[in-house]
C-alpha positions in Angstrom: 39.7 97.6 40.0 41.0 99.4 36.7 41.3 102.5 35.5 38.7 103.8 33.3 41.3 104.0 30.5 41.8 101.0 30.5 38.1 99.6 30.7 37.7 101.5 27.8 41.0 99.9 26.0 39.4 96.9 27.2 35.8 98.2 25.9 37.4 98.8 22.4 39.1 95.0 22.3 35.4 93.6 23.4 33.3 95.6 20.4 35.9 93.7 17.6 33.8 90.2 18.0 30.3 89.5 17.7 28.4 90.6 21.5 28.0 87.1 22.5 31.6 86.5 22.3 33.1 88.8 24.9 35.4 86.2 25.9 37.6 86.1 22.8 38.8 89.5 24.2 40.6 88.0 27.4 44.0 87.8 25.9 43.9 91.5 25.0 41.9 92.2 28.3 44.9 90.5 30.6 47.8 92.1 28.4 45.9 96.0 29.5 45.4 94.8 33.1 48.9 93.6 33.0 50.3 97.2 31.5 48.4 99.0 34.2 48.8 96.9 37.3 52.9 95.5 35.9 51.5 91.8 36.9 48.0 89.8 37.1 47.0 89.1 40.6 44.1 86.6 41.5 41.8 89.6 42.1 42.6 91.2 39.1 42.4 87.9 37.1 38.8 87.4 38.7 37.8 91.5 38.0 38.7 90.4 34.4 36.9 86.9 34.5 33.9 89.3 35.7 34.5 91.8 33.0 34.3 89.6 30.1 31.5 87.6 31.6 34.1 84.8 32.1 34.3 82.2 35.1 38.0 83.2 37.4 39.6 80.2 36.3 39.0 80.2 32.3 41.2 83.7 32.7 43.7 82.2 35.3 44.2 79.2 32.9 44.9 82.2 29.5 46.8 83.8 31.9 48.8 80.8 33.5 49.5 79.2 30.1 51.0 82.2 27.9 54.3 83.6 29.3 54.1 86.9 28.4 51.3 86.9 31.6 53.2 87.4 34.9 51.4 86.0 38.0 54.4 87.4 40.5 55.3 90.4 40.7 58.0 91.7 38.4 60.5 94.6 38.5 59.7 97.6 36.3 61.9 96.3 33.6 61.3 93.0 33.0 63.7 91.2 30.4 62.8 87.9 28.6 65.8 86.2 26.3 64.7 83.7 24.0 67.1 80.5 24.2 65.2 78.3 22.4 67.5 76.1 19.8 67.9 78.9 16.8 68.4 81.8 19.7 70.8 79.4 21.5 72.9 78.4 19.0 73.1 82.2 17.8 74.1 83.6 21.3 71.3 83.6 23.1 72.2 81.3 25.6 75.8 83.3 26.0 73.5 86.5 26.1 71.3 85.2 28.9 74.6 84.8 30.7 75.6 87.6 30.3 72.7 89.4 31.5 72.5 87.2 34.7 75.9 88.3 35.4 75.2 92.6 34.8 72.3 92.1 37.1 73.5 89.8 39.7 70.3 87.4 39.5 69.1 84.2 37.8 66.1 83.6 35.8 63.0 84.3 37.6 64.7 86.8 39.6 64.1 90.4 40.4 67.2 93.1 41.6 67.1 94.1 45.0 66.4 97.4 43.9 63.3 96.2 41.8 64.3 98.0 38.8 65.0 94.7 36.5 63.6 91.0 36.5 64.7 88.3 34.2 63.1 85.6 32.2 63.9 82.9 30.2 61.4 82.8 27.1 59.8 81.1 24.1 60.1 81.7 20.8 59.8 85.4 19.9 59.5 84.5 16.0 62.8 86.2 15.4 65.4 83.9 14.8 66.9 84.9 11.9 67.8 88.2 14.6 69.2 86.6 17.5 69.7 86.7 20.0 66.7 88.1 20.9 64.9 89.7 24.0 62.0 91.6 24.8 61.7 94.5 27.0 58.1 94.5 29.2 56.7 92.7 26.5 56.4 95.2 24.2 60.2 96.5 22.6 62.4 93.5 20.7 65.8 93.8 20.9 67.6 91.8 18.2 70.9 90.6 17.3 71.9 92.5 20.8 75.9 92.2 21.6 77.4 92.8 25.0 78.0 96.8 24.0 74.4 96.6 22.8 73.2 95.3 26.2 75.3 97.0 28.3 73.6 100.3 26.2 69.9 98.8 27.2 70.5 98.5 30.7 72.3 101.7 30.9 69.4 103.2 29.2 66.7 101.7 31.3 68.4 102.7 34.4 67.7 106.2 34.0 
């Protein structure tokens, strides 16, 4: 169901805690399914409950609780915006906006073309840098302007 790189990303997560705790691997396990796969489906959710020696829905409930985890598919670039209060009050919210209105969609959206989805998010631990956004969960974008997004999504459209 994965690769074999990444059962053995998944191997090297597993052999940092003691052999009886496999489990305390399954947040790193779901974030290299999710890199490989671009978003958690029930059967790979299960082939990682399996993996770790976990029951499906001890995975599905990591995976359902932590938004960083997408259950749906997503578009290739998918672009979280914090607006929580210190974001919001810093231009998040104004940000978001402006986003919604470059890409034509909403929150929870995906472009026609599949190329970008948007999502609202929780605090990135940033504030002091907003507003902030991260880029398929792995690049933060801080303090990011209009110029600065319009840059990003001219960027990521390549």
């Amino acid at each position: 169901m994965l690769s074999a790189e990444s059962l053995h990303l998944i191997d090297r997560e597993v052999a940092k805690y003691p052999s009886d705790q496999k489990q305390s691997a399954v947040m790193a396990a779901l974030r290299i399914a999710q890199t490989e796969k671009r978003w958690l489906a029930t059967e790979t959710i299960e082939f990682v409950a399996s993996y770790l020696g976990m029951a499906p829905m001890a995975v599905y409930e990591v995976a359902s609780f932590y938004n960083m985890y997408d259950l749906k598919p997503v578009g290739e670039h998918k672009i979280a915006v914090c607006t929580n209060l210190p974001c919001a009050l810093s231009g998040g919210v104004e940000a978001a906006e402006y986003l919604q209105h470059k890409l034509g969609i909403g929150f929870n959206q995906t472009t026609a073309d599949g190329r970008f989805t948007l999502k609202e998010a929780e605090c990135m631990g940033a504030c002091g840098d907003a507003p902030v956004m991260l880029h398929n969960n792995h690049k933060m974008c801080c303090r990011m302007t209009h110029a600065q997004i319009d840059a990003m999504l001219e960027e990521l459209s390549k």
